[in-house]
Phi, psi and omega in degrees: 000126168253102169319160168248136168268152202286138189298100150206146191280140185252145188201101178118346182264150191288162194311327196262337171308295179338289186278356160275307188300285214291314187301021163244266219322326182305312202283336209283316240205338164100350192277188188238105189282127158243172194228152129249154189258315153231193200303301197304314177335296179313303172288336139002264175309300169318302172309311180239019191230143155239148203244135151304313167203156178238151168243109184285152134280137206279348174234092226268110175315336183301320205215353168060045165272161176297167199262311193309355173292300223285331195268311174293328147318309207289290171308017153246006177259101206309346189262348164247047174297332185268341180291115175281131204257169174216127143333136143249100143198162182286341215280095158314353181241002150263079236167283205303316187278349157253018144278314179328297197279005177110030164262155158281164179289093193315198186209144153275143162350296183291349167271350188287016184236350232265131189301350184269348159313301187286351171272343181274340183263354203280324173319319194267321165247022176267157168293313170276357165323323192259014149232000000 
């Protein structure tokens, strides 16, 4: 049997954060990074890919619209009720407010190497989770 690897959308972040995400999720975990640039880009994407986790920027670079808009879009759409979304941002009390609206609890940018990052990330991309 041949796994597929697992998916996830980056969404908001400027080109060098991006490529900082992906090149840790690529090494840790084996997985396959797609970018979005905004919200609309994203429910897009979403609408035809399916994703393992999508991760937001609490301010989205394209337009410095909130990431928490783009999560709440997201949680209102029913067929992706299941997808788990994340915050980036370090700001506990944006942590808190995108848990609120239906994200699990996300990492800031300066955590993305930090090994407790990656058991927070492990539930949602290790491989072996699907069996």
């Amino acid at each position: 049997m041949t796994s597929r690897a697992k998916r996830v959308l980056d969404v908001g972040q400027g080109r060098p954060d991006h490529s900082a995400i992906r090149g840790v999720l690529v090494s840790w975990f084996g997985v396959d990074v797609d970018q979005a640039h905004s919200a609309g880009e994203a429910l897009a994407k979403l609408d035809e890919t399916s994703y393992d986790l999508v991760l937001v920027n609490r301010q989205l670079d394209a337009d410095r619209s909130p990431g928490l808009d783009l999560i709440r879009s997201i949680r209102r759409e029913a067929k992706l009720s299941d997808v788990p979304v994340m915050l980036i941002s370090s700001q506990d009390d944006a942590q808190e407010a995108a848990v609120e609206a239906g994200a699990v609890r996300g990492f800031g940018k300066a955590a993305l190497a930090h090994p407790a990052t990656q058991v927070l990330l492990k539930p949602y991309l290790d491989v072996t989770a699907w069996v």
